[in-house]
SEVO-407127 format. One line per 4 residues: for each residue x, y, z of C-alpha. Coordinates in steps of 0.2 Angstrom, whole numbers. Layout:
% SEVO-407127
X/Y/Z ~ ...
END
This chain:
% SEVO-407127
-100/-147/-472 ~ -118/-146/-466 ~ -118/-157/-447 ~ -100/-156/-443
-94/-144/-430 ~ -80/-131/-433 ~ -63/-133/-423 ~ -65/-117/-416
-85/-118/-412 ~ -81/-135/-404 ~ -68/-129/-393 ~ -79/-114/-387
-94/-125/-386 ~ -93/-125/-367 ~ -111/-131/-366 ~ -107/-149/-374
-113/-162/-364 ~ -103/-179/-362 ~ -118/-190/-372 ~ -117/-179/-388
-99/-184/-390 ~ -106/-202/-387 ~ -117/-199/-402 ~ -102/-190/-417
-91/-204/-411 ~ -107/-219/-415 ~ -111/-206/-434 ~ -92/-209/-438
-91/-229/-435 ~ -107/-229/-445 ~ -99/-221/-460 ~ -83/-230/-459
-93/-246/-460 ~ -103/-241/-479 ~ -89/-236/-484 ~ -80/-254/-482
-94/-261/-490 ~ -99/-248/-503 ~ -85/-256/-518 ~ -93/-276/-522
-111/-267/-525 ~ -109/-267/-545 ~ -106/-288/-544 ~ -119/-290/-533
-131/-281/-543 ~ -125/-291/-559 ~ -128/-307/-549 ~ -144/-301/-543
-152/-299/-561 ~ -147/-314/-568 ~ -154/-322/-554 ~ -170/-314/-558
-167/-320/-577 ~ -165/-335/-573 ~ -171/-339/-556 ~ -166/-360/-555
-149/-358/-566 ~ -141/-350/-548 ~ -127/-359/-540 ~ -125/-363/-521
-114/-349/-516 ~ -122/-339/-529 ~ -136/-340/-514 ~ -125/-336/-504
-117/-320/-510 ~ -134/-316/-513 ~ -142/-319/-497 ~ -123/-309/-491
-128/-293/-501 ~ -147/-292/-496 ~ -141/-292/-477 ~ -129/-280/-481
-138/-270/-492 ~ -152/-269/-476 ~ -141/-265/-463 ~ -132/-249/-474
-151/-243/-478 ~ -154/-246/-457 ~ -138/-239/-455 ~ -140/-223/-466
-157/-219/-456 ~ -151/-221/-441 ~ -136/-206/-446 ~ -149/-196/-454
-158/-194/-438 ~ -142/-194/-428 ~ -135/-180/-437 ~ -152/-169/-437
-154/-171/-417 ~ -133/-165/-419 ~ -137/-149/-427 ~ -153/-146/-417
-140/-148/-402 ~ -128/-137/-409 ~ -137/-124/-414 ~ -144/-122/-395
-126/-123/-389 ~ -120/-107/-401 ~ -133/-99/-393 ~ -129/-102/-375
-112/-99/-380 ~ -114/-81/-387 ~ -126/-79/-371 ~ -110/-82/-360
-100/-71/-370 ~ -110/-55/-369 ~ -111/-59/-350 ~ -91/-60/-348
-91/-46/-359 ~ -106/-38/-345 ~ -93/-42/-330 ~ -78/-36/-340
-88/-19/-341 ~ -95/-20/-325 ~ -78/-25/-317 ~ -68/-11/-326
-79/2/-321 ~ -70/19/-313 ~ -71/23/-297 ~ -70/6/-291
-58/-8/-288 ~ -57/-28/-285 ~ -47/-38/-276 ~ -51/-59/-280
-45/-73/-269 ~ -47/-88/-278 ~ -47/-105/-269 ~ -31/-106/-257
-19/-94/-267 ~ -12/-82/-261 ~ -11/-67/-273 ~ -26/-60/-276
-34/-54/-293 ~ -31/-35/-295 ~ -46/-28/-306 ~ -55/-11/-310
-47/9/-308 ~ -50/19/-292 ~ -43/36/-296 ~ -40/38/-276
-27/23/-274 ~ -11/20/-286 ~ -10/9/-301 ~ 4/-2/-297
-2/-17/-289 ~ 12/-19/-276 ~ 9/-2/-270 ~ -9/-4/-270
-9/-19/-258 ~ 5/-12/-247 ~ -12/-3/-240 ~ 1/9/-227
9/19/-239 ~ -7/27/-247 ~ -20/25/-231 ~ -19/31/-216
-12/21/-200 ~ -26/18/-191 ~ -35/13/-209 ~ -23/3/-216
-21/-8/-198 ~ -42/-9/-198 ~ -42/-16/-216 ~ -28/-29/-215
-37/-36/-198 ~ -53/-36/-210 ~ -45/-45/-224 ~ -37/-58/-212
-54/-62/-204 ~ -62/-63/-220 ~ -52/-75/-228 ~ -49/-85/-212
-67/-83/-205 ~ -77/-78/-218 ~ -82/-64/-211 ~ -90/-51/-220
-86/-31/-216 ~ -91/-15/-223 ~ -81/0/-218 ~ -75/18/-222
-56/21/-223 ~ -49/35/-227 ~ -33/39/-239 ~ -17/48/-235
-24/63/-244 ~ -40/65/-236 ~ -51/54/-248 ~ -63/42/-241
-68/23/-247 ~ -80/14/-244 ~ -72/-7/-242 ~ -84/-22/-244
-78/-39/-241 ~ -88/-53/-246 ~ -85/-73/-248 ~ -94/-86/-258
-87/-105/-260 ~ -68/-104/-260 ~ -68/-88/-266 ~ -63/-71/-256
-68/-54/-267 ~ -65/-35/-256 ~ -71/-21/-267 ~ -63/-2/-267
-77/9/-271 ~ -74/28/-273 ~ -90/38/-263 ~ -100/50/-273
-104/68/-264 ~ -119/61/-254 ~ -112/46/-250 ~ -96/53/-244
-106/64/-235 ~ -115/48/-227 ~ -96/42/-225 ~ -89/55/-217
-106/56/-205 ~ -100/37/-202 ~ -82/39/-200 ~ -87/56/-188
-99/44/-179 ~ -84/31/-178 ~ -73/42/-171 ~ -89/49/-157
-90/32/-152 ~ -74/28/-149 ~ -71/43/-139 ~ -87/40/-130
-82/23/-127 ~ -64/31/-120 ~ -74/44/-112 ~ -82/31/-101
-68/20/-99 ~ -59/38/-89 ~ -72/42/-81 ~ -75/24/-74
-56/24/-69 ~ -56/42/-59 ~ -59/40/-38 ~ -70/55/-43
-90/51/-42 ~ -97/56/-59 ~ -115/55/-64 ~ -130/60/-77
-146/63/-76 ~ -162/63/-88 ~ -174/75/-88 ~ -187/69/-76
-170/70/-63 ~ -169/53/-61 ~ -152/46/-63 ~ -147/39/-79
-129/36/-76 ~ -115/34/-62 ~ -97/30/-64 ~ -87/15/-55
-82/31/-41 ~ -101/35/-38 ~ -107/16/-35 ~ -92/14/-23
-96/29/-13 ~ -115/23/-12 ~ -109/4/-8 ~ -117/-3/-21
-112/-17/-31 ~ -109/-9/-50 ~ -114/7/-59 ~ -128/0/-66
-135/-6/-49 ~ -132/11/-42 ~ -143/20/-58 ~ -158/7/-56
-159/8/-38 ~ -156/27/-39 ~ -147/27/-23 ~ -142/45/-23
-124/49/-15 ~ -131/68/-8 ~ -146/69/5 ~ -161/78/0
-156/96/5 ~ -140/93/-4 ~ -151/89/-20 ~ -165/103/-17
-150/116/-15 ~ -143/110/-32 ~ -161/112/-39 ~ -165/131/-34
-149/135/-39 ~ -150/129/-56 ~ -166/140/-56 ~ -155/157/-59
-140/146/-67 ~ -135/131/-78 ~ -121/130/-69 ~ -120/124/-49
-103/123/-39 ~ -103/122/-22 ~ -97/113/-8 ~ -107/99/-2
-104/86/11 ~ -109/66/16 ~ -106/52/24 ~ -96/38/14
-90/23/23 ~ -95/29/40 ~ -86/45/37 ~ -91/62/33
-81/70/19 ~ -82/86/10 ~ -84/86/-10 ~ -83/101/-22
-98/99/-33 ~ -100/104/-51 ~ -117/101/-58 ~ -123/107/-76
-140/107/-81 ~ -147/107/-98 ~ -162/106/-107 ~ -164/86/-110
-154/83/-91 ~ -140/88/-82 ~ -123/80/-75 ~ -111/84/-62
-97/76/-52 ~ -90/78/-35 ~ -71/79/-30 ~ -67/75/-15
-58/90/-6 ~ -58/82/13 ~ -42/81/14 ~ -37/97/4
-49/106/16 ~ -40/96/31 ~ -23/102/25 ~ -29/122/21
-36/122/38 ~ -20/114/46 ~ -9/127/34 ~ -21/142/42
-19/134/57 ~ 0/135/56 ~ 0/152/49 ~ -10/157/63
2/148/77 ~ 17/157/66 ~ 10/173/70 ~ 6/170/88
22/165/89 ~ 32/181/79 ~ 17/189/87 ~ 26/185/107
43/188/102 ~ 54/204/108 ~ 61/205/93 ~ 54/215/81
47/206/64 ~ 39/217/47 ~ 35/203/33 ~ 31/213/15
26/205/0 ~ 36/206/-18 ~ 26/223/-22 ~ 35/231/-4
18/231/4 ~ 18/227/21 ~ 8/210/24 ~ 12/207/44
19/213/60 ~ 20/208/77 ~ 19/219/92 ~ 36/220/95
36/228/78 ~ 23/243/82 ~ 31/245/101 ~ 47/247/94
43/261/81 ~ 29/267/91 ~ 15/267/74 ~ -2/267/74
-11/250/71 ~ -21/258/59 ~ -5/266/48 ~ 2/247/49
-15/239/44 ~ -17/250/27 ~ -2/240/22 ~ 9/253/16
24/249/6 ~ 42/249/12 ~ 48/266/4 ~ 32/275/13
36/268/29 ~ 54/274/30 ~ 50/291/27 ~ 38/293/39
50/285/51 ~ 62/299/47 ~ 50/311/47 ~ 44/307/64
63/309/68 ~ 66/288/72 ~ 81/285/59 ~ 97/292/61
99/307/47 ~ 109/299/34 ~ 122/311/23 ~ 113/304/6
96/299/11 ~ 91/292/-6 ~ 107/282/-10 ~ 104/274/7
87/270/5 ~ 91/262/-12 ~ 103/251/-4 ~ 91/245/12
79/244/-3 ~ 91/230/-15 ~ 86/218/0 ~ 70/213/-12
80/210/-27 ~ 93/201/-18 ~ 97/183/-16 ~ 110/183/0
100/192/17 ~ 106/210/20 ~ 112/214/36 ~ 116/232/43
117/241/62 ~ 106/256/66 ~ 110/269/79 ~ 93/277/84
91/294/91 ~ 84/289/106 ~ 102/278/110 ~ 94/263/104
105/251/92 ~ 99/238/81 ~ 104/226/70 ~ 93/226/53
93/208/46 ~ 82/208/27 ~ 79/191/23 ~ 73/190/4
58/176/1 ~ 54/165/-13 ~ 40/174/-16 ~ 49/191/-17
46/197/-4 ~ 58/202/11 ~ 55/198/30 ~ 64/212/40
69/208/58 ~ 75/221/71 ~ 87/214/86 ~ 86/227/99
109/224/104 ~ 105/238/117 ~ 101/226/132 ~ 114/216/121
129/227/126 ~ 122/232/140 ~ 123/215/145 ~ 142/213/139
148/225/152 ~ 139/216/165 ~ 147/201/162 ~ 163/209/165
156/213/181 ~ 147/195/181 ~ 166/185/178 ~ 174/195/193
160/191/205 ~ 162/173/200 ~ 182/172/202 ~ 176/175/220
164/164/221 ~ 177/152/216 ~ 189/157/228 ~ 177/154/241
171/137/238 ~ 176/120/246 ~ 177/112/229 ~ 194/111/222
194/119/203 ~ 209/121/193 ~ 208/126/172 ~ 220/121/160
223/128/144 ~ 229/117/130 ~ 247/120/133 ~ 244/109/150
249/127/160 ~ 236/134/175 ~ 225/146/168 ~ 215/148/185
213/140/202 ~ 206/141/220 ~ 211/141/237 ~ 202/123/239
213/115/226 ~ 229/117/233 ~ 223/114/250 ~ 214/95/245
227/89/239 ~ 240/98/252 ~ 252/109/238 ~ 260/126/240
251/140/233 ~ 263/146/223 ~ 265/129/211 ~ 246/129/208
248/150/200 ~ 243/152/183 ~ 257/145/169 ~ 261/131/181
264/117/171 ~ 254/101/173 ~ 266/89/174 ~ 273/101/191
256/95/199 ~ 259/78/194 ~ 274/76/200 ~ 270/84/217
255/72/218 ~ 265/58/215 ~ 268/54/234 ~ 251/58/241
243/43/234 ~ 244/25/230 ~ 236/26/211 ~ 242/45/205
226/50/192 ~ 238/64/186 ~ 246/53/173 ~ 227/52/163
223/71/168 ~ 240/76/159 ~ 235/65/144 ~ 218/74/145
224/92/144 ~ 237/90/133 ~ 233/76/120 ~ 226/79/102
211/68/101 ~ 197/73/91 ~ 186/63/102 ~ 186/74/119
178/65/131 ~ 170/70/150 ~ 175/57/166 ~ 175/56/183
183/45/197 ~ 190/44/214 ~ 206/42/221 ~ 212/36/239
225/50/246 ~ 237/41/257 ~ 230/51/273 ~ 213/43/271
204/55/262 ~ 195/52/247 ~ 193/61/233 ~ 180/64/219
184/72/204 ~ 178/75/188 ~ 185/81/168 ~ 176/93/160
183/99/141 ~ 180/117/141 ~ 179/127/122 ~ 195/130/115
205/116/121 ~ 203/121/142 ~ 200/106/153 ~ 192/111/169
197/98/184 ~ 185/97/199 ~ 190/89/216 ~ 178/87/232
179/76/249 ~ 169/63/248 ~ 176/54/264 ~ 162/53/275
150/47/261 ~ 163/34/254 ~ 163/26/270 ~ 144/26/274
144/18/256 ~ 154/5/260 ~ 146/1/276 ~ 129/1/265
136/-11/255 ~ 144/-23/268 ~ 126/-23/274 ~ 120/-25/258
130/-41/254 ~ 124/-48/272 ~ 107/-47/267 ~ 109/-57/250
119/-71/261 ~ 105/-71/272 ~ 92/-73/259 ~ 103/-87/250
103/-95/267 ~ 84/-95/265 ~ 83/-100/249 ~ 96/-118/251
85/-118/268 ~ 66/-119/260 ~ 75/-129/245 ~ 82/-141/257
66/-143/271 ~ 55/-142/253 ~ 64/-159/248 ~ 64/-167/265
44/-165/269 ~ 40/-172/250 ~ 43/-191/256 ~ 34/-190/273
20/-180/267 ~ 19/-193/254 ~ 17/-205/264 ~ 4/-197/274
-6/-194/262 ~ -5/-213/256 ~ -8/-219/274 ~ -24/-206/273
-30/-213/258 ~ -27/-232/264 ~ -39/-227/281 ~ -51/-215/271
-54/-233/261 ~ -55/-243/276 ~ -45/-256/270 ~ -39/-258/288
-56/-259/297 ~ -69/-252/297 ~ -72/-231/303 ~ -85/-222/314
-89/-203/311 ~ -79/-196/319 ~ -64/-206/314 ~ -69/-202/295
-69/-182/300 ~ -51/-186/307 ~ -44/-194/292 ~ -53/-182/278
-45/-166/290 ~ -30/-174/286 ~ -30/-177/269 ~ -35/-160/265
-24/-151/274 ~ -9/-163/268 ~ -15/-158/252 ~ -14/-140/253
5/-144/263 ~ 8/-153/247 ~ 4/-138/236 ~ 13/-126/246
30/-138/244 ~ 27/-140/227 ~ 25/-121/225 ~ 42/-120/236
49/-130/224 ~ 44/-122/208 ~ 51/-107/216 ~ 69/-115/219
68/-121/203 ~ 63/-103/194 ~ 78/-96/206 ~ 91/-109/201
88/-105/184 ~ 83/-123/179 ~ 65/-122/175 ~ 63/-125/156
47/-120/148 ~ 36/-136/138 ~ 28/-123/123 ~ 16/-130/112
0/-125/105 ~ -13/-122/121 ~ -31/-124/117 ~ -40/-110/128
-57/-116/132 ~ -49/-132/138 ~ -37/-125/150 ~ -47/-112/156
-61/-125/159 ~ -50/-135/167 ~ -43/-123/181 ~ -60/-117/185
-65/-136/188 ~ -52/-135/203 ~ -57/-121/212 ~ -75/-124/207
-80/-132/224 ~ -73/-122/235 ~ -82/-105/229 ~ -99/-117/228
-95/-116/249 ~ -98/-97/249 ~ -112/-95/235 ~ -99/-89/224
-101/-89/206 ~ -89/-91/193 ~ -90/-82/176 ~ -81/-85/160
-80/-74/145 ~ -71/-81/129 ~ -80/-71/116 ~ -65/-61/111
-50/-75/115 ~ -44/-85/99 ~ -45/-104/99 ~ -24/-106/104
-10/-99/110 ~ 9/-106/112 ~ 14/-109/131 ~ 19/-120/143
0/-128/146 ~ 4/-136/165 ~ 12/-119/169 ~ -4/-109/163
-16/-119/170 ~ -6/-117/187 ~ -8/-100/185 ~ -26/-98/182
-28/-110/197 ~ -17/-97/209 ~ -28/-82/203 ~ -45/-90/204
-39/-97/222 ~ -35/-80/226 ~ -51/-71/220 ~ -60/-85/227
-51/-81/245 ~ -59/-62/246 ~ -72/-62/235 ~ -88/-58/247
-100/-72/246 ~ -115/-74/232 ~ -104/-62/223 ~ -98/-66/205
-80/-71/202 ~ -76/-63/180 ~ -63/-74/171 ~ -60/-65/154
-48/-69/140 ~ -46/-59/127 ~ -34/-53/111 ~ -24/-36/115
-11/-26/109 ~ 1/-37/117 ~ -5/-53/114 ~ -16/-63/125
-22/-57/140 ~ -31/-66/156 ~ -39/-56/168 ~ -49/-59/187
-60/-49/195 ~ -68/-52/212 ~ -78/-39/221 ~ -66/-39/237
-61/-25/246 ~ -47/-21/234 ~ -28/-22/238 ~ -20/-7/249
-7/6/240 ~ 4/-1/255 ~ 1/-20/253 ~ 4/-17/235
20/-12/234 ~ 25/-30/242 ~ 10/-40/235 ~ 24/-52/226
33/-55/242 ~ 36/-74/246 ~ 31/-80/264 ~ 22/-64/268
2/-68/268 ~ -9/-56/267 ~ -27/-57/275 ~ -36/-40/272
-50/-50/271 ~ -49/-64/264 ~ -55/-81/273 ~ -38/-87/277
-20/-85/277 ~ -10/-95/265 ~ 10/-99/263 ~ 11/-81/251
17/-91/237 ~ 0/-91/223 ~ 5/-74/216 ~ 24/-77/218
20/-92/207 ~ 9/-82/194 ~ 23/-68/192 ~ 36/-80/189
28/-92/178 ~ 23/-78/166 ~ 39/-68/168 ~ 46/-86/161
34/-82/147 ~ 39/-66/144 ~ 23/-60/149 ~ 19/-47/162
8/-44/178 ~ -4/-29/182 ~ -17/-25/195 ~ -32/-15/197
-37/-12/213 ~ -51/1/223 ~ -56/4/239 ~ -71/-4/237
-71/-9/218 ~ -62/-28/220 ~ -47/-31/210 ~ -42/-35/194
-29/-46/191 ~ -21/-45/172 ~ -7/-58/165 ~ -5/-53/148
7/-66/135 ~ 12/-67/118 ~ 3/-76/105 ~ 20/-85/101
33/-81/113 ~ 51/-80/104 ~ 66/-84/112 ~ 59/-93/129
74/-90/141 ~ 76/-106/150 ~ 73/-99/170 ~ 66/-81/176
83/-70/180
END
């Protein structure tokens, strides 16, 4: 019917809007309604007419059903109007929407075509799911969908990893990627992936000639700059300086290596600054030789880090630049000189030996000989220079009649000559014509070749018989001295004796003949002394231990004498047993030693002596010194000048008496082993401040000036800080004491090898060689100079305390250059022993 729409149109009709279904659903209430009123219409109009007939006949509710059926009448007429229009605006609508919907069907039918084109293919993400839309052919991938997105079985690795990290970003990130990957068979493919809403699309497309020329040209241009990118990366990470060049010469670019060597910063520093790493010569000689070649190589050499090194250059030029690098070869030239070095200090050395050395190479030629070599054969040095071969050499020594004749000449030269091709060294005995035997040693080489040596035995066996002759001498040598020797083979029996043996220890001759059985000797030695050292010489000569071990000792014969002998294990199992009189020296020994032991009574005499007056002067002196001070503050009246002199003599000098006791008494204290260090963390400039406030008045008396020099001391140390301090006292006291006036007194502290060291120096007259040897004897002052005497106890004090330190003492000292006084320490002494020994 005219103004309905079909089923089917009405369900394609994507293009219906929301308020034309309003309108068909208003058209069919209309119609509903005429037709519920359409069936009284024939009575009404019956009704109606008669009305008109008779116009006042009408009834009430004849009016009424009159004035009903006009109003209804009116409203179907309104109602009929209003569909009319309705249903013309309906078709007007519908005829535009078969027309949009036939204009979206020829585009679906546009993108169907365009979609299902060859030589391409589609992959569609839509929204949030997960497996993709798989559309369009591509000739160069497969046609199963499961094997076309398993991308690693028909592309290459390295392609198949680029476009799966590509796909993941894009639908992840939305990030759009072009690229050129290439099949397992050789094919390439240009990949887009694009993204628009929530939709994810990457196309396949198939490269025509020119554009797989273009791709390849890419995918060539990929793979230069990932090389170029790897080629940079190597050379920044090579110790080897590396640069380039443009064609005006200036440098364009350096590597890691090259800005290193010039100091500076980065590479890109080094290029901008163009800080050159060879001097202006270096640079020039590169440039004229580029002039007759592209190519330069050369050593060249600079200063790097304060060091001058030798580098191998290489530098190419071209026409838009050049480049080069430099390889360092210091140390390769270092070892080749040291290897020359050696080779050269070898053949000095072959070169001085008697023995006669030939060195030739794997072809036989000869490469070296000494002097003992040409002496020997008595060649020419220019023969032996030409470097003749082996074979050449041996005939010319027999033809100059030097070798023995051999009965088969060839087969013996064939067997010297197997030397080179053997791997154990051949060894063989000439007998010259001129009486002269040797012993031939051929030594095969890694290299291949053979290093002959010729021992000349003929001294050699001259020598033999003249030891015969040598053995006999000795036996009376032996015979005639007035130590007592007697051998003993392993069986314990006599192999030989002398006279002075047998008369030492007072035996017959004939039990001291060779084959006499040790245990005879001991057994007739057994009375002659009160500890018998035969028993342990028995075990000596006959035991079987694999440790054979020399001794000595002395035993006390019953007549007095006193004997020293000694065990000495000879080769094959002998014991050699010496005996000598040592009488006379055993008792000047022992009177040494008695006077020995006097002495150390003595000085511990001394010792509990000083320790002992050392503690009884401490309370009087105390108390002088207390009455001093009382009268120096004339608390007990008042004091003329003279009485003031009186009392400040007196409390200096019981001053310096109460250093000098305290000094004895450190020193008991040291000697009694019961001075304990206090270590802790000494600040320097503190206690070095403070030691030269003690003794800075006195050198202000003589113009004498004191100068300190921490520059190079660290901050602390660990040490007993009382016990320091007393030792910078002692030495500035005793600078102080020779220094000439108005001269300088140096106090230096610096860091050594050591440790710490503290030194003084005054410009005194220097400490005699004689006086040194004694300079750290207690109770012995030395003047040689100085302004007065003192106790001899300051540098006594200074060697202990720092000895307690583990810290050591040394003097410089010159007629005429002052002395230097050294106490060097530890920075943190380890194991502080509790006294000095």
């Amino acid at each position: 019917m005219p103004g309905v729409f079909p089923l089917g149109t009405e369900k394609s009709g994507t293009g219906d809007t929301e308020d034309s279904t309003r309108k068909r659903r208003r058209g069919l209430a209309v119609s509903t309604l005429l037709a519920t009123v359409a069936w009284p219409a024939a009575a009404l109009a019956q009704q109606v007419e008669a009305a008109l007939v008779h116009p006042f006949s009408m009834t009430t509710g004849e009016v009424i059903q009159l004035s009903l059926f006009l109003g209804i009448t009116g409203a179907a007429m309104l109602s009929a109007i209003l569909l009319i229009r309705e249903r013309t605006r309906t078709a007007a609508e519908n005829v535009e929407l078969r027309g949009r919907v036939a204009e979206l069907d020829s585009a679906v039918q546009r993108s169907d075509a365009l979609l299902n084109l060859r030589d391409q293919r589609i992959l569609v993400w839509f929204g949030d799911t997960r497996k993709p839309e798989l559309v369009g052919t591509l000739a160069e991938a497969p046609e199963d969908r499961a094997t076309f997105l398993a991308f690693g079985r028909w592309l290459t690795p390295r392609s198949a990893a680029q476009i799966e990290r590509a796909i993941a970003d894009l639908r992840e990130q939305r990030q759009a990627f072009d690229l050129v990957i290439e099949t397992t068979k050789g094919s390439l493919l240009e990949i887009q992936g694009r993204s628009a809403a929530n939709n994810v699309a990457v196309k396949f497309i198939s490269l025509a000639q020119a554009r797989r020329e273009h791709a390849e040209l890419r995918l060539e241009y990929q793979q230069l700059r990932r090389d170029h990118d790897n080629l940079l990366g190597l050379l920044h990470s090579i110790p080897t300086p590396v640069w380039l060049r443009g064609p005006e010469g200036r440098l364009s670019w350096v590597n890691k290596a090259y800005a290193d060597a010039v100091e500076a910063p980065d590479a890109l520093a080094a290029t901008s600054e163009g800080l050159e790493l060879f001097g202006t010569g270096a640079r020039e000689q590169i440039a004229r030789d580029h002039l007759s070649s592209p190519i330069f190589a050369g050593g060249l050499s600079t200063v790097i880090g304060g060091d001058r090194r030798v580098f191998a250059v290489t530098d190419y030029a071209g026409r838009e630049g050049s480049a080069g690098f430099a390889h360092d070869i210091s140390d390769a030239e270092a070892a080749r000189t040291e290897h020359q070095r050696t080779l050269r200090g070898h053949a000095e050395t072959l070169d001085r030996l008697n023995t006669a050395v030939a060195i030739f190479d794997a072809s036989q030629d000869l490469r070296f000989y000494n002097r003992a070599f040409q002496k020997l054969w008595e060649l020419d040095a220019g023969f032996l220079d030409s470097n003749p071969d082996n074979t050449l050499l041996l005939d010319r020594l027999r033809s100059e009649g030097k070798l023995a004749e051999q009965p088969e000449w060839r087969r013996w030269k064939e067997n010297l000559l197997s030397a080179y091709r053997s791997v154990e060294p051949l060894e063989d005995i000439w007998h010259l014509p001129d009486g002269q035997t040797l012993r031939v040693v051929g030594n095969p080489q890694a290299d291949g070749g053979v290093t002959w040596v010729f021992e000349n035995l003929t001294e050699k066996i001259s020598l033999e018989s003249r030891y015969n002759t040598a053995v006999r001498v000795q036996g009376v040598t032996l015979d005639n001295l007035a130590e007592g020797v007697a051998v003993f083979g392993s069986d314990g029996r006599v192999r030989l004796s002398n006279p002075a043996f047998a008369s030492l220890w007072g035996l017959p001759e004939d039990l001291v003949q060779a084959g006499t059985h040790i245990s005879a000797i001991r057994a007739a030695c057994q009375s002659l002394t009160r500890f018998n050292p035969w028993s342990d010489l028995a075990a000596a000569a006959t035991g079987f231990d694999e440790e054979r071990r020399d001794g000595r000792g002395q035993v006390e014969l019953n007549n007095g004498n006193i004997l020293s002998y000694a065990v000495v294990h000879l080769p094959n199992g002998q014991l050699m047993t010496t005996f000598f009189d040592v009488t006379d020296s055993v008792n000047v020994e022992r009177m040494l030693k008695e006077r020995n032991e006097a002495l150390e009574r003595t000085d511990r005499l001394k010792n509990d002596f000083i320790q002992h007056v050392s503690y009884e002067l401490r309370s009087p002196l105390t108390n002088i010194i207390g009455f001093a001070e009382l009268l120096g503050q004339e608390t007990a009246g008042p004091l003329n000048q003279r009485q003031r002199d009186y009392v400040e003599h007196i409390a200096s000098s019981s001053s310096e008496l109460e250093t000098i006791v305290d000094d004895i008494i450190d020193l008991a204290t040291v000697d009694a082993g019961m001075m304990e260090l206090s270590v802790s963390e000494v600040p320097i400039e503190r206690i070095v401040h403070s030691a030269a406030e003690v003794v800075t008045e006195r050198m202000r008396e003589h113009g004498i000036a004191l100068e300190i020099d921490l520059r190079n001391a660290p901050a602390t140390f660990h040490a007993d800080e009382n016990r320091v301090r007393q030792i910078l006292i002692n030495l500035l006291n005793n600078a102080a004491n020779f220094a000439p006036d108005n001269s300088v007194v140096k106090l230096v502290c610096e860091r050594d090898a050591a440790g710490l060291a503290f030194s003084v120096h005054d410009d005194g007259p220097g400490i005699p060689p004689d006086v040194l040897d004694g300079i750290f004897r207690r109770f012995e002052p030395r003047a040689n100079g100085g302004r007065r005497r003192g106790a001899g106890l300051g540098l006594s004090i200074v060697k202990s305390f720092v000895g307690l330190h583990h810290g050591s003492v040394e003097f410089q000292t010159d007629k005429g250059c002052g002395t230097t006084v050294i106490c060097r320490f530890p920075m943190a002494p380890e194991g502080i022993r509790a006294a000095a020994e």
